[in-house]
C-alpha angles and dihedrals in degrees: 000000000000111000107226114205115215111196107184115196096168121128099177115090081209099040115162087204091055073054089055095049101045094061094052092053082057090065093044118098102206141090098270126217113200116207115187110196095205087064101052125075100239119161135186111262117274134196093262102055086034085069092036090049088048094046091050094041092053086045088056082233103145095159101082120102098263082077095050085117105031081055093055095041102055083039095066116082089206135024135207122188130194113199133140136224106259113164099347098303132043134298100287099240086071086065083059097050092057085041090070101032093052095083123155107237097023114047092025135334132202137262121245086257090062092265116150104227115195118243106190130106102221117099100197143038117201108201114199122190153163141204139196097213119010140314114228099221105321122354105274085234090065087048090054089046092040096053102042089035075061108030104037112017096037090242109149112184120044117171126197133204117186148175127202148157077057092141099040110112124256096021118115104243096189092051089051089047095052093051093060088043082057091047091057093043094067090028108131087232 
């Protein structure tokens, strides 16, 4: 059975972009693993598990605690993440969450020729966001999980859905939101 990665970065009980999401794990096929990242303890990088991270990477020792989330990650064969548009970009504990998971020698390693090669299994990432005023072309947080889904884990596809200028007035929210549900909804997900 595909394994399905949830990676929740909503912070919103009400969040239109959980809403979003939830719609799209309706249409997965899978046995889905949420992850929420505001319940875990996740932490920028220090010094100290800098070092730790280093001395385990050059002993080739994935299985300690610090790649609890690199190990999920390369495990799912596909991959959905909620995260609004804050600031032009996505709630900052999903940086740190990259942060841990991005690790030479188990989410991708580099050619001889100082490549980096992707090491995951999934094959797609589905990005799912909202915002509150408009996107320029595409949000600037797809473009950042895009580029290091291509570039670093070996993920080539990697699909968005979006809402925005939720919060402008005089615009109907609710009908904006039901387009993208729709969206969704014929999506060839």
């Amino acid at each position: 059975m595909k394994k399905i990665l949830f990676i929740n970065s909503c912070i919103r009980p009400n969040s239109r972009t959980l809403l979003l999401a939830k719609e799209v794990l309706k249409r997965l096929d899978g046995e889905i693993e949420e992850l929420n990242l505001c319940n875990e303890n996740l932490r920028p990088l220090d010094w100290s598990q800098l070092e730790e991270r280093d001395r385990l990477i050059m002993q080739k020792d994935f299985s300690a605690p610090i790649f609890k989330y690199a190990n999920q990650f390369i495990n799912a064969d596909e991959i959905l993440i909620a995260a609004p548009c804050w600031d032009l970009a996505f709630p900052s504990i999903l940086r740190v969450y990259f942060e841990h998971i991005t690790v030479t020698g188990l989410t991708f390693k580099y050619s001889p020729e100082g490549i980096p090669t992707g090491l995951c299994n999934a094959n797609r990432i589905i990005y799912v966001t909202t915002s509150g005023g408009p996107f320029s072309n595409q949000p600037l947080g797809y473009n950042y999980i895009k580029d290091i889904a291509n570039a670093l884990y070996g993920i080539p596809n990697v699909l968005c859905f979006k809402a925005e200028n939720l919060d402008i007035k005089g615009v109907d929210a609710e009908n904006i939101m039901q387009k993208a549900i729709k969206d969704i909804k014929t999506a060839n997900i």
